[in-house]
MARZAMI-621687 format. One record per residue (C-alpha): x, y, z; residue number from 1; residue in one letter. Coordinates in nm, 3 decimals. Each point is the difference from the previous one (the first is absolute). Layout:
# residues N
        u        v        w  pos  code
        X        Y        Z  NUM     A
...
This chain:
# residues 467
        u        v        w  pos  code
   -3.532    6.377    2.089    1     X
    0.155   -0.235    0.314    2     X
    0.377   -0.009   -0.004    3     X
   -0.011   -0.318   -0.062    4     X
   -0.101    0.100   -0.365    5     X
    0.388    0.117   -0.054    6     X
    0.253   -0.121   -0.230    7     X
    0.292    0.069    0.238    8     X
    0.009   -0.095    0.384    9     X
    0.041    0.295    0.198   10     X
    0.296   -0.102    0.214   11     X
    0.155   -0.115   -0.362   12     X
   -0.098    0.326   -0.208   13     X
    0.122    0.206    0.267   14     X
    0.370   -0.197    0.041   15     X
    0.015    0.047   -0.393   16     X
   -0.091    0.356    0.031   17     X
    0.308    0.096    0.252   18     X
    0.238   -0.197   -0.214   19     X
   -0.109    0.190   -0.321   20     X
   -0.205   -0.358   -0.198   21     X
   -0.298    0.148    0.042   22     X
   -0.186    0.366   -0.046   23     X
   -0.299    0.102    0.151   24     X
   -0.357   -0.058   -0.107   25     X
   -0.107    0.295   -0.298   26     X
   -0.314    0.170   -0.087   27     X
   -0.084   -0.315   -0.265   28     X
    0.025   -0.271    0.242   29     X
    0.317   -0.142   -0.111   30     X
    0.344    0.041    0.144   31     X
    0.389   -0.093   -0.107   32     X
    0.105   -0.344    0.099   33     X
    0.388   -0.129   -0.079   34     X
   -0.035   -0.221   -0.243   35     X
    0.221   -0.241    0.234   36     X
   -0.219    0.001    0.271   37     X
   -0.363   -0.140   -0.190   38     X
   -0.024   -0.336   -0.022   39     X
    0.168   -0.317    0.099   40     X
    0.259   -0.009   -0.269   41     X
   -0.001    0.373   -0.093   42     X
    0.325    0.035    0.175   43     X
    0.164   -0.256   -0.207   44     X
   -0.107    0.113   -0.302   45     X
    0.053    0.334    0.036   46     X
    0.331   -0.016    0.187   47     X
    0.208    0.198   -0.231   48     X
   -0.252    0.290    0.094   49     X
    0.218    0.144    0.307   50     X
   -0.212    0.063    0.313   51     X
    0.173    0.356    0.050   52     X
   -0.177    0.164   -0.345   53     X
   -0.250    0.290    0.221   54     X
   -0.324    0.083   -0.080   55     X
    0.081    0.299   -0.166   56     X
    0.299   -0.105   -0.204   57     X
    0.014   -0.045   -0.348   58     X
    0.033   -0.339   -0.013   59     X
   -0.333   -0.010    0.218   60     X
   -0.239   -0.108   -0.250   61     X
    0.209   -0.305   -0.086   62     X
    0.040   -0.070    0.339   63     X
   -0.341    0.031    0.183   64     X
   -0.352   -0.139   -0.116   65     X
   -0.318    0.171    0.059   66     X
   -0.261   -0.223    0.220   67     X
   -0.341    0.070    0.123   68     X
    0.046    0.056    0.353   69     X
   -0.354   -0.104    0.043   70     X
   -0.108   -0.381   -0.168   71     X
   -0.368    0.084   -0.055   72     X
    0.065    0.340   -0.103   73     X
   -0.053    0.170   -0.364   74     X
    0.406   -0.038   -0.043   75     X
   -0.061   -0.343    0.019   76     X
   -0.175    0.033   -0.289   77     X
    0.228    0.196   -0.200   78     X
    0.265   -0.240    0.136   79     X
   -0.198   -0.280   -0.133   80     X
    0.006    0.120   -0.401   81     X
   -0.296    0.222   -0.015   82     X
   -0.050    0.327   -0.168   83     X
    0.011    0.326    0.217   84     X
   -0.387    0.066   -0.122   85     X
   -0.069   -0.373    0.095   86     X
    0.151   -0.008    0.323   87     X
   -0.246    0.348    0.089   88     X
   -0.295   -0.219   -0.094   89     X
    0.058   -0.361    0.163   90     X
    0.073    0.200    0.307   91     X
   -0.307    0.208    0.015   92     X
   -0.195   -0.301   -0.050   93     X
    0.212   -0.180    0.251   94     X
   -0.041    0.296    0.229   95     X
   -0.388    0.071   -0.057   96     X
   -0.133   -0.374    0.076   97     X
   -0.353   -0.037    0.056   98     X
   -0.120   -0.125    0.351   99     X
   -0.139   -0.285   -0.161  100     X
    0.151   -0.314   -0.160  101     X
    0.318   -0.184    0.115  102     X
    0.253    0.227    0.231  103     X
    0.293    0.105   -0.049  104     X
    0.310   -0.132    0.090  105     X
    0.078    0.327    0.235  106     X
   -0.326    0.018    0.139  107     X
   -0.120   -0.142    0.348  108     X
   -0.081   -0.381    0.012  109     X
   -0.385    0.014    0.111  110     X
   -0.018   -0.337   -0.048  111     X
   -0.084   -0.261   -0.290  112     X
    0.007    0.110   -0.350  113     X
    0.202    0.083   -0.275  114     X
    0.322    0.244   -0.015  115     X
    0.150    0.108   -0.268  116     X
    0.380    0.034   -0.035  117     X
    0.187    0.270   -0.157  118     X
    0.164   -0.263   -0.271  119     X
   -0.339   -0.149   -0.057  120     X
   -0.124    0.361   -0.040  121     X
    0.267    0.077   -0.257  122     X
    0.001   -0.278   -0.209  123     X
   -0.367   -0.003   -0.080  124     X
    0.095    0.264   -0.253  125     X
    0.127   -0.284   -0.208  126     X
   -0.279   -0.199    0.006  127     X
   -0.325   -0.019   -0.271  128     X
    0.002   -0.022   -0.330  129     X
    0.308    0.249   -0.106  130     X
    0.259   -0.223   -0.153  131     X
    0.239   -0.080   -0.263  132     X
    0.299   -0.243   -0.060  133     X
    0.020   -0.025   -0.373  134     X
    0.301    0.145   -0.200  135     X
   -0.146    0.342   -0.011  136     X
    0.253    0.288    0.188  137     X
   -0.249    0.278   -0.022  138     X
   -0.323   -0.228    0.132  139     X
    0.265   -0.058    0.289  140     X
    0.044    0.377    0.021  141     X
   -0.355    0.034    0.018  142     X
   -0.098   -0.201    0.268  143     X
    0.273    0.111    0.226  144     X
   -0.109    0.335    0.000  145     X
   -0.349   -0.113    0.055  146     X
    0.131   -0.133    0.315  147     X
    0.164    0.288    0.102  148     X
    0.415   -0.133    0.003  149     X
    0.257    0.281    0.002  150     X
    0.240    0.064   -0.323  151     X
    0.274   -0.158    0.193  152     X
   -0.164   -0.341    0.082  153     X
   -0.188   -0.002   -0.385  154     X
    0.299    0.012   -0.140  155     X
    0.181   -0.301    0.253  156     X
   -0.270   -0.230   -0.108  157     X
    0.042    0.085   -0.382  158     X
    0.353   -0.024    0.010  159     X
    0.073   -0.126   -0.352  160     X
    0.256   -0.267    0.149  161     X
   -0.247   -0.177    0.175  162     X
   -0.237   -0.001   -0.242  163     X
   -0.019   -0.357   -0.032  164     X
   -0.018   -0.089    0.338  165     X
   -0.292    0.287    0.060  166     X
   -0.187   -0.174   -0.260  167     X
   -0.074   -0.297    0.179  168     X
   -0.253    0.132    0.219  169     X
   -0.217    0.318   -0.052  170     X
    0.015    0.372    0.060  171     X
   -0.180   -0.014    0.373  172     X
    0.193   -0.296    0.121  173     X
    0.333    0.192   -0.057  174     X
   -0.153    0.322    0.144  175     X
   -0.145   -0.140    0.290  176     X
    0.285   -0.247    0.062  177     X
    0.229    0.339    0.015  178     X
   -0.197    0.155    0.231  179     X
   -0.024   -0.327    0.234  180     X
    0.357   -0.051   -0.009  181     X
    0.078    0.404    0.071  182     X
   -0.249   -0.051    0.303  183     X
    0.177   -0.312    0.138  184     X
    0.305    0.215   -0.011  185     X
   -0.108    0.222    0.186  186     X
   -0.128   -0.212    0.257  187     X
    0.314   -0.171   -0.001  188     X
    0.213    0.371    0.072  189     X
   -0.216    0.016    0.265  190     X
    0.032   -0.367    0.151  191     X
    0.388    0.116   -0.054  192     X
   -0.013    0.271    0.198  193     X
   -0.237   -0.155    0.298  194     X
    0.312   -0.210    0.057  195     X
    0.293    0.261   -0.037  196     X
   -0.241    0.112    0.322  197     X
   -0.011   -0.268    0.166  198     X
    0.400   -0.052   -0.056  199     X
    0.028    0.333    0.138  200     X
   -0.211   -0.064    0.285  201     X
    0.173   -0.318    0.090  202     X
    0.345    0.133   -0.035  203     X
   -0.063    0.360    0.240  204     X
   -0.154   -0.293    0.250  205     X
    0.355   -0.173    0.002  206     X
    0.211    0.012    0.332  207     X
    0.209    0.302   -0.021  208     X
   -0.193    0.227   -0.196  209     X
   -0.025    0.343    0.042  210     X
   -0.241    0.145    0.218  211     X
    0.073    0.382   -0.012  212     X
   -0.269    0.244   -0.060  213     X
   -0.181    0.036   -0.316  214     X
   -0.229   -0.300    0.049  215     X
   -0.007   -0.367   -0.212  216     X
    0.037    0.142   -0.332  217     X
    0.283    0.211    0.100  218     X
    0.188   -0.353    0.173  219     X
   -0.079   -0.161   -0.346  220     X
    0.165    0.266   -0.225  221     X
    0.314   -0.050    0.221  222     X
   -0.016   -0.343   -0.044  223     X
   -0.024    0.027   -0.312  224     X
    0.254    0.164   -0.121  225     X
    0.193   -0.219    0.232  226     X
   -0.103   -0.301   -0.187  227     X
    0.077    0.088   -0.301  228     X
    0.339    0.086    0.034  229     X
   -0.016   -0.320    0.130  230     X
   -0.210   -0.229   -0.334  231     X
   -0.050    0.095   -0.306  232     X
   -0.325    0.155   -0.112  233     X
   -0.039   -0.303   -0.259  234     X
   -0.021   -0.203    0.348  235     X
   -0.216    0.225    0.189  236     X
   -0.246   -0.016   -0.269  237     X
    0.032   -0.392   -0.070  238     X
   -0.018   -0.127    0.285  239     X
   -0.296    0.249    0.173  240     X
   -0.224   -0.112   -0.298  241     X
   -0.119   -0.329    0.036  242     X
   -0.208   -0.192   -0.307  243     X
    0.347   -0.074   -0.234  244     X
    0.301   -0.073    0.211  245     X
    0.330    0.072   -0.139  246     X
    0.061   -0.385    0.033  247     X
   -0.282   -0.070   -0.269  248     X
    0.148    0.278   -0.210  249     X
    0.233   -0.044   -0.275  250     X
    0.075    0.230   -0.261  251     X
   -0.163   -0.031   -0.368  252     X
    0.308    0.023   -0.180  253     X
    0.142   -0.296    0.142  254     X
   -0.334   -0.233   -0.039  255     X
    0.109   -0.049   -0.401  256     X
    0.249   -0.160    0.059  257     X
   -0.072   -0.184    0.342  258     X
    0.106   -0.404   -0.064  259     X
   -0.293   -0.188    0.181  260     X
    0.074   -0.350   -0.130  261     X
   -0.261   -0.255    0.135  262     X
   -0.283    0.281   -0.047  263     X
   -0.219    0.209   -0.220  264     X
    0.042    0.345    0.064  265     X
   -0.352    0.210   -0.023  266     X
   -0.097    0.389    0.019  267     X
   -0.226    0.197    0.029  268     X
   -0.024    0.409    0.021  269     X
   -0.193    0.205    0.200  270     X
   -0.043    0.335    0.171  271     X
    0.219   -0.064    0.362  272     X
   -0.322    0.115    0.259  273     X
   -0.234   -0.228   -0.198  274     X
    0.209   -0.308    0.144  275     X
   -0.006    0.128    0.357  276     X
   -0.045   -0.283    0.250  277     X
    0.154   -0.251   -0.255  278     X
    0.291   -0.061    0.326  279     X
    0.005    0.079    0.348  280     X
    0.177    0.165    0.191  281     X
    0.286   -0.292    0.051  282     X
    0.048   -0.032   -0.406  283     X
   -0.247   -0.297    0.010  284     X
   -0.306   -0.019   -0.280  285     X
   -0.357    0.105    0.168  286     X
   -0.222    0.036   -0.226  287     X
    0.068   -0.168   -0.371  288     X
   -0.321    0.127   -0.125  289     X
    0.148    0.338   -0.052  290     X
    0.138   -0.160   -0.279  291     X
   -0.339   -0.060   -0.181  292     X
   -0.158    0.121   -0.269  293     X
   -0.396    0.093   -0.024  294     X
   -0.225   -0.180   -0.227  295     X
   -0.147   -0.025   -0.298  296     X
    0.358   -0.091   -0.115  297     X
    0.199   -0.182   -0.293  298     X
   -0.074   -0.370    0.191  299     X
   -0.270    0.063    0.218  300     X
   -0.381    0.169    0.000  301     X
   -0.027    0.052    0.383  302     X
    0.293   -0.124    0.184  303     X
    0.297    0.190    0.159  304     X
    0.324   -0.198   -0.188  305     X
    0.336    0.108    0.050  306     X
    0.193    0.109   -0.360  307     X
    0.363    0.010   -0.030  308     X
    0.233    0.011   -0.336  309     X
    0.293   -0.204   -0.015  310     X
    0.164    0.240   -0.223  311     X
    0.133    0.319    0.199  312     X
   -0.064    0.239   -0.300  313     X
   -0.381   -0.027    0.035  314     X
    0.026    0.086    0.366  315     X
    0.221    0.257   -0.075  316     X
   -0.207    0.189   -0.268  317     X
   -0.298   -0.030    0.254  318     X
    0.269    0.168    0.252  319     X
    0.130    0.241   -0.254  320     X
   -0.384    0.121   -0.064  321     X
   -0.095    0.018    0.310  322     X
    0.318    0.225    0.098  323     X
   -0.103    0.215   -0.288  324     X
   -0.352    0.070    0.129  325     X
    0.126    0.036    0.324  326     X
    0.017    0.306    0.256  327     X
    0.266   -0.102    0.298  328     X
   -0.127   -0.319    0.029  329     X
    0.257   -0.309   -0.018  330     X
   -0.012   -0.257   -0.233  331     X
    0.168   -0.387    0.064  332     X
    0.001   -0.289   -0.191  333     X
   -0.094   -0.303    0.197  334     X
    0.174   -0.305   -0.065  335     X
   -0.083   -0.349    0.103  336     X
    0.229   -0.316    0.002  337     X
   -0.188   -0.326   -0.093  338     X
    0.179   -0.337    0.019  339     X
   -0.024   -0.216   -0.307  340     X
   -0.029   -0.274    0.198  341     X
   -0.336    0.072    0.163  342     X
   -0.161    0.106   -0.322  343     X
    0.112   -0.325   -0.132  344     X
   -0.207   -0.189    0.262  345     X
   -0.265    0.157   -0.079  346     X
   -0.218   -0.244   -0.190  347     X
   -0.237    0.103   -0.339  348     X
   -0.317    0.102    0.181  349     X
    0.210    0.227    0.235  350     X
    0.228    0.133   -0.304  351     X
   -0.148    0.101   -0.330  352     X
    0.142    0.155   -0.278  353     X
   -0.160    0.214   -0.227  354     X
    0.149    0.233   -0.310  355     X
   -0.129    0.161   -0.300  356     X
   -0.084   -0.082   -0.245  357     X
   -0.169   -0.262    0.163  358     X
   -0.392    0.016   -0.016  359     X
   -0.055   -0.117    0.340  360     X
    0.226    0.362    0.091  361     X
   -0.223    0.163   -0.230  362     X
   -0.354   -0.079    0.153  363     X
    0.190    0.018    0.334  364     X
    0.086    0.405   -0.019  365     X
   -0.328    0.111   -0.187  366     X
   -0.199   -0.199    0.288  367     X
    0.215    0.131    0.305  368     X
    0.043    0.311   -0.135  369     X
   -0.384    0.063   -0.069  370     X
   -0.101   -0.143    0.371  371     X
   -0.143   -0.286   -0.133  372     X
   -0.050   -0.423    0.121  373     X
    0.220   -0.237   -0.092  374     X
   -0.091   -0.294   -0.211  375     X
    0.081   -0.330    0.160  376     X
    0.284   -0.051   -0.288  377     X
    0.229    0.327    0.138  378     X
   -0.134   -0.045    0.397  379     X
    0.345   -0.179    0.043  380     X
    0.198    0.347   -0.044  381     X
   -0.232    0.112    0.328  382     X
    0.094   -0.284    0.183  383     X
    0.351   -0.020   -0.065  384     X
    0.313    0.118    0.245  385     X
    0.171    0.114   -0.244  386     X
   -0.030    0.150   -0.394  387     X
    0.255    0.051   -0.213  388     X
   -0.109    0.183   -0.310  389     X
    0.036    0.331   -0.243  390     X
   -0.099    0.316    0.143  391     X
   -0.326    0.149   -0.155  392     X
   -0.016    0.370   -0.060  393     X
   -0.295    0.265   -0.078  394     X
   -0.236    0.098    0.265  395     X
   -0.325   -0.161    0.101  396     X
   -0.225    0.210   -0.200  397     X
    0.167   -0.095   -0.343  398     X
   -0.097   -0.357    0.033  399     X
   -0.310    0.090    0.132  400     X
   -0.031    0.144   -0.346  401     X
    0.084   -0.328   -0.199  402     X
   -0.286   -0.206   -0.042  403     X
    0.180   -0.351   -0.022  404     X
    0.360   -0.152    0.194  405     X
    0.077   -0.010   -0.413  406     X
    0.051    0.355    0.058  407     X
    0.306   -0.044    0.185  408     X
    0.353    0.014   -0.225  409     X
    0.342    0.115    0.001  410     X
   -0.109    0.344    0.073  411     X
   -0.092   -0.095    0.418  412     X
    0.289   -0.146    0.043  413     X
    0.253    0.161    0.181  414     X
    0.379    0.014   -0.167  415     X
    0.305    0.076    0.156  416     X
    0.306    0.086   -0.178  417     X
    0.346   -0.215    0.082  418     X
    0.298   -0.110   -0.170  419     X
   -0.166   -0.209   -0.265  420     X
   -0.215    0.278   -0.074  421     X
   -0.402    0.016    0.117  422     X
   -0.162   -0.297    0.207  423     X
   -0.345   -0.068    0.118  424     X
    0.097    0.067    0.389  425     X
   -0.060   -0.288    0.242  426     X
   -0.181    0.013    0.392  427     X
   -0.009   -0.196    0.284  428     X
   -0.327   -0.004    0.130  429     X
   -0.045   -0.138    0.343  430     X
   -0.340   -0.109    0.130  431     X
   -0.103    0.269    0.325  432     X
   -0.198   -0.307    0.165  433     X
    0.142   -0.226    0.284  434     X
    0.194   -0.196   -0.229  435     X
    0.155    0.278   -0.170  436     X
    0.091    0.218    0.281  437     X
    0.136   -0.306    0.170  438     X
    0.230   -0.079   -0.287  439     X
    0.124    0.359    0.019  440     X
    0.052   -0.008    0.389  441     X
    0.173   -0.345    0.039  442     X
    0.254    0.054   -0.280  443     X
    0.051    0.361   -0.102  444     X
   -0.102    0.185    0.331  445     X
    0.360    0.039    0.032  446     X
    0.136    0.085   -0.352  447     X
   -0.203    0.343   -0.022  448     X
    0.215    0.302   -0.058  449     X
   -0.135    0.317   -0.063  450     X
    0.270    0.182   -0.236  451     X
   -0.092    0.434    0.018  452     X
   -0.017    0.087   -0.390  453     X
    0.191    0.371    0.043  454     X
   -0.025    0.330   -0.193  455     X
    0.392   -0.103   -0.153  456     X
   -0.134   -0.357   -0.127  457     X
   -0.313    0.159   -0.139  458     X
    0.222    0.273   -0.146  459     X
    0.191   -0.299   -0.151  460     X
   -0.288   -0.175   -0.132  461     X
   -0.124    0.268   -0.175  462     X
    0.344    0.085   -0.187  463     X
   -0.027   -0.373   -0.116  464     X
   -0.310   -0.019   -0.117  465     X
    0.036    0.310   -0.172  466     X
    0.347   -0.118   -0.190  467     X
């Protein structure tokens, strides 16, 4: 396996090394990382977590996470959620690939054809005809041992508070989406620690530095430990990381009660690495369409649309679960700042408002949902800029089961629980086509904050909900 298979840069894993962050690599193909030093907000969120606990204190298992050192590597896949016994066989298949057929990802380009990633590879365990979503906690038992998830991760997903919410899509959709967003982390730890690298390189390249004996890594350990008596860590590890910048972050428990008069406040929540790209490196949105969602979906049968929730609670409990299934990835809650007055000049082909129990809502979920055309009397909601309407819930394959749109009631509708008791929650839907994305860019490109959803706010959360 190249080096450029590893987790941790070498220059980086060996300046964490001499200042006691990081251990070295063990027999399993894992090694001890401090939990400050992962990701791009891992040092924030884990700042109370002092940087001087060693690897062989007591406090060490609280302190340090275990990583694959390797990313296509059988820790990977006991990283990702799967079962020791599992892991042993997707990596001897993995391992013993036949010469024919698409190549690997790790094998030599010979030109043309297929390749295979190792996430590609992986997730086809979730695909066929193995699936459940109905009310049934032992079915859901059932088929997660079938595919092979650890204890640990079976028992995130059936995590009785989030029962609700993990009944709106099926049993492989929540086990695959874990072990896509564990992945992404991963690959963002190591994006993370390309550029504590390359801030090391730059900064033992300075004027000045030290050029006694013991070679580049030795000049960057010096200045190292020169800078930080110099910045805090919580800077070091902000500002070498690029993707979020600190000035698009703000932190979750001050985005209740944010006073944005003139605009409609949306959210969404999502894994952090699964929104990589969405600025560059000067703070400035790059790529919106990390912000999109796959189809078939609640408006649309084979479009990309972009789904937010005016009401921060849904994003939140979509936060809250994915910090449950999660490893040491981070978790943030997008928010987006629309002004009223450009939705108001939006005229009634390019707005459209649809709610339950509506009928026109009705045929429109059971006919997106299931893949299928339009009829000319709902092909406005495909042309529109923007939809306002109740969020659907229950997977695909449940209204693949109904037989008619009069199928559809109360039960796919999603609720959310506020002051006045339970709601039918609300999205904004914007269109992913040239109009939509164009809307987005001229007047909300800069009113995008990404807001890191930490281990204290989930914590929080989940002493609410339980009260």
């Amino acid at each position: 396996m190249s080096g450029s298979g590893r987790i941790f840069a070498e220059l980086d894993v060996e300046d964490l090394q001499s200042r006691g962050l990081a251990g070295p690599p063990t027999a399993d193909g894992t090694r001890r990382v401090h939990k400050r030093r992962l990701n791009r907000s891992s040092d924030e969120e884990n700042a109370a977590i002092p940087l001087s606990i060693s690897l062989q204190s007591p406090a060490a298992p609280t302190a340090f996470s275990t990583i694959p050192d390797l990313l296509i590597s059988r820790a990977t896949l006991v990283y990702l959620g799967f079962s020791e016994q599992k892991a042993d066989a997707l990596w001897a298949e993995w391992s013993d690939w036949p010469p024919t057929g698409p190549r690997r990802e790790v094998d030599a380009d010979t030109g043309g054809g297929l390749t295979m990633t190792f996430l590609f590879f992986i997730t086809g365990t979730f695909s066929g005809n193995r699936d459940v979503w109905d009310d049934d906690d032992q079915q859901w038992r059932d088929c997660l041992d079938a595919f092979g998830m650890s204890a640990d991760v079976q028992t995130a997903i059936m995590d009785p508070l989030f029962k609700t919410l993990r009944l709106t899509q099926s049993c492989a959709f929540w086990a695959q989406d874990t072990v896509e967003m564990r992945y992404a982390g991963l690959e963002d730890i190591q994006r993370a620690s390309r550029e504590r690298e390359t801030g090391l390189l730059r900064q033992a390249s300075r004027p000045g530095s030290s050029s006694t004996s013991g070679g580049p890594s030795s000049q960057i350990a010096q200045g190292q430990r020169h800078h930080e008596r110099q910045r805090s860590a919580s800077g070091l590890q902000c500002l070498e990381t690029p993707g979020v910048p600190a000035e698009n972050i703000t932190p979750t428990s001050k985005i209740a009660a944010r006073d944005a008069p003139g605009y409609t406040a949306l959210y969404k929540g999502v894994d952090q690495a699964r929104i990589h790209g969405l600025f560059d490196s000067h703070g400035t949105v790059a790529e919106m369409e990390r912000l999109v969602s796959a189809p078939p979906s609640d408006f649309s049968r084979n479009q990309q649309l972009f789904y937010f929730s005016p009401d921060y609670k849904v994003a939140q409990n979509y936060a809250a679960y994915a910090k449950r299934r999660a490893n040491c990835e981070g978790v943030v809650i997008v928010q987006v700042l629309v002004p009223n007055s450009a939705i108001e000049q939006l005229n009634d082909t390019e707005l459209v408002r649809i709610d339950y129990p509506d009928p026109e809502w009705r045929e429109l979920i059971y006919l997106s949902r299931r893949g299928k055309r339009h009829p000319s009397h709902i092909r406005k909601y495909s042309l529109a800029t923007l939809i306002i309407g109740t969020i659907a819930c229950k997977p695909n394959g449940a209204y693949h089961r109904m037989e008619s749109w009069e199928e559809v009631d109360d039960r796919c509708v999603l609720r959310v629980r506020g002051p006045n008791g339970l709601s039918n929650a609300v999205q904004f839907v914007f269109s992913s086509s040239d109009a939509g994305l164009d809307f987005l860019s001229d007047h909300c490109a800069e009113r995008i904050s990404v807001l890191p959803y930490t281990r204290q706010e989930f914590e929080d959360y989940l002493v609410e909900v339980e009260s």
